[in-house]
C-alpha positions, 0 to 999 in steps of 0.5 A, a space after each residue: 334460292 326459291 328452294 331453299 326458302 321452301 325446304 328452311 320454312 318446313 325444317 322450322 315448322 316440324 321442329 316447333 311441332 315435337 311432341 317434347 314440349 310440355 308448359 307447367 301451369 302454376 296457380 295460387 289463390 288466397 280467400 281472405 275473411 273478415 269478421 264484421 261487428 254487430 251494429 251498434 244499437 242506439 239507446 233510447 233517450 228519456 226526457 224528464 220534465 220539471 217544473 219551472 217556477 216563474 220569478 215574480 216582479 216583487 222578487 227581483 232587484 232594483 238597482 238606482 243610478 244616481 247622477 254620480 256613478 253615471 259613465 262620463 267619456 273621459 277626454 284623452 289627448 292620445 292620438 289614435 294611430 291608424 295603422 295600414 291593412 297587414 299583407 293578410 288582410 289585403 290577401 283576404 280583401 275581395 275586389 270586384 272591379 273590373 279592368 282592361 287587360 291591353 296587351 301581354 308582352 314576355 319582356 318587361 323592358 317593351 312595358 314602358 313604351 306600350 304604357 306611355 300611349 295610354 291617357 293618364 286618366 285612368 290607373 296603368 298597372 302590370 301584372 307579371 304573371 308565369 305561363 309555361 315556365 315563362 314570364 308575361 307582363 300584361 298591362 291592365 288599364 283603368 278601373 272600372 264597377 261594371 263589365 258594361 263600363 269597362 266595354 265603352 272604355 274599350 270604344 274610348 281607346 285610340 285605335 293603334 291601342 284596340 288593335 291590340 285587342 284589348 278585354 275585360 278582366 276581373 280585378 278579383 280574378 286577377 288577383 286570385 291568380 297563381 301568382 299575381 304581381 301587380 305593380 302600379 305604372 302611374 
């Protein structure tokens, strides 16, 4: 056996060395010419000067009010309806508060339990929101005009609730999400 590899091993190696063996090199090139348009020149521009005549005071018009073609405010008694901002103008609508963002949870049913320990002193909303194909549910509290403001609230909560790990998140970044839904809980 430790023969026979030696003897294969020399039979392979001098059949790949004949002298038969010829390689054809082919190669295509292609040169590609491209006419380029003179510049174009920029003609000069002339200014021509006239003169400009004042208008004196004598010349222009007078016109008189007299008490009669005076505009009154007329008294209607149509009441002004005042209609609810389109979807479009709520889109547009730029919030700058700030909330707590208390907890996420991937099943809608849990929100309800969750959202009962919080006081009702401040808004409770939920944001369902999609993450790696996925539906999460967040529960945002309050509403809050500075980070500083929604940080002491963070000290407010009961304990059980900031061991959740409650933060700040904009009102502005959360609703310029992907997809933001929030619904208001109270």
């Amino acid at each position: 056996m430790k023969r026979i590899i030696p003897i294969t091993l020399t039979a392979l190696l001098a059949g790949c060395t004949s002298s038969s063996y010829t390689t054809n090199i082919t190669t295509d090139s292609s040169e590609e010419v491209y006419q380029v348009s003179q510049p174009i020149e920029q003609e000069e521009t002339t200014f021509e000067e006239t003169e400009v005549v004042a208008v004196s005071e004598a010349e222009k018009p007078v016109v008189k009010l007299t008490p009669e073609e005076t505009a009154t405010p007329e008294a209607s008694d149509a009441a002004v309806k005042i209609l609810p901002p389109t979807e479009k103008q709520q889109d547009m609508h730029n919030r700058y508060g700030y909330t707590l963002q208390i907890l996420a949870l991937s099943r809608k049913t849990d929100l309800s339990t969750y959202a009962a320990k919080l006081s009702g002193e401040q808004p409770v909303w939920m944001n369902r929101k999609t993450v790696n194909n996925m539906p999460w549910y967040t529960i945002l509290y309050g509403d809050y005009a500075t980070p500083a403001e929604a940080r002491a609230a963070i000290k407010q909560l009961p304990a059980d609730i900031q061991a959740y790990g409650p933060f700040v998140r904009s009102i502005n970044s959360i609703k310029q999400s992907d997809n933001p839904e929030l619904h208001k809980l109270n």
